[in-house]
Residue, then its C-alpha position, 0 to 999 in steps of 0.5 A: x897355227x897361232x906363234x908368238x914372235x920372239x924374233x923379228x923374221x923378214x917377211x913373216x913377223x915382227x917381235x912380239x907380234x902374233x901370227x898366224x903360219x901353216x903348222x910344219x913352217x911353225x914346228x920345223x922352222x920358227x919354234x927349233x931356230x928359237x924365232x917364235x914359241x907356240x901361243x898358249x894362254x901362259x905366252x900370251x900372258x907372259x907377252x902381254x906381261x912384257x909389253x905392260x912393263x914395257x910400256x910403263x917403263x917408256x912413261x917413266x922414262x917420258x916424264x923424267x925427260x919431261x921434269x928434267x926438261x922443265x929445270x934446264x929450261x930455266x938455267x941462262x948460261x954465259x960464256x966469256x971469250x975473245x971477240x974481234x971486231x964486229x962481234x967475230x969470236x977467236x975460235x967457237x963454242x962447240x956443244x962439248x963446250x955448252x955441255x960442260x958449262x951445264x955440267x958446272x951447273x950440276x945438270x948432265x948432258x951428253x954433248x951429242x944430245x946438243x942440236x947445234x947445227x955449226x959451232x956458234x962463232x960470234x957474240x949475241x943471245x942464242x936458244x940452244x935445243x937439247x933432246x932429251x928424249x925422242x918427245x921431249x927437247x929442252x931449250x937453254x939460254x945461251x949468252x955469249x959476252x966479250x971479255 
């Protein structure tokens, strides 16, 4: 008997998937616990429905990530702060720092999406790499100047 998986169930099937499974698995198990309904012509085309939507909802999602990208690329930031001798900052900038100089800028941007490996502790020019999107990671000119 041919079910669409509602569900993913180990060792059986992923969600969304069609499979194929003996007849008393389908109708006493995976249909009553509501892990897979029967794959009429109607579910296969409420399925295929589903992951047509699905899947232009995930190109919208890429090319916004993609636009947005394109206007952060394009912003330089600079931060004043305290530096001692041979260019040590007093303290660091963090990426909740980076994060609200953007937000300054009028762009929003969660901090957690900032890949600063270690707060960035003396003067100089630095790309700072944001992801946006799983495809889609932006890079922003940072310029930090003694004051």
């Amino acid at each position: 008997m041919k079910v669409i998986m509602l569900q993913t169930v180990k060792k059986v099937g992923k969600q969304g998937e069609i499979i194929e499974v003996s007849e008393g698995y389908a109708r006493n198990f995976l249909i009553p616990k509501g892990y897979a309904v029967e794959a009429s012509k109607g579910n296969v085309k409420v399925l295929d429905d589903k992951k047509q939507a699905e899947q232009r909802k995930k190109e919208k999602e890429l090319k916004e990530a993609k636009e947005y990208a394109e206007k952060i690329s394009n912003i330089k930031l600079e931060i004043l702060t305290k530096a001692g001798e041979g260019g040590k900052l007093f303290g660091s900038v963090t990426s909740k720092e980076i994060a609200s100089l953007l937000a300054d800028k009028g762009i929003k941007v969660d901090k957690r999406k900032i890949e600063l490996p270690e707060p960035i502790k003396s003067l100089g020019e630095y790309n700072i790499p944001i992801k946006l999107h799983r495809e889609v990671t932006a890079t922003v000119k940072l310029v930090i100047i003694p004051q």
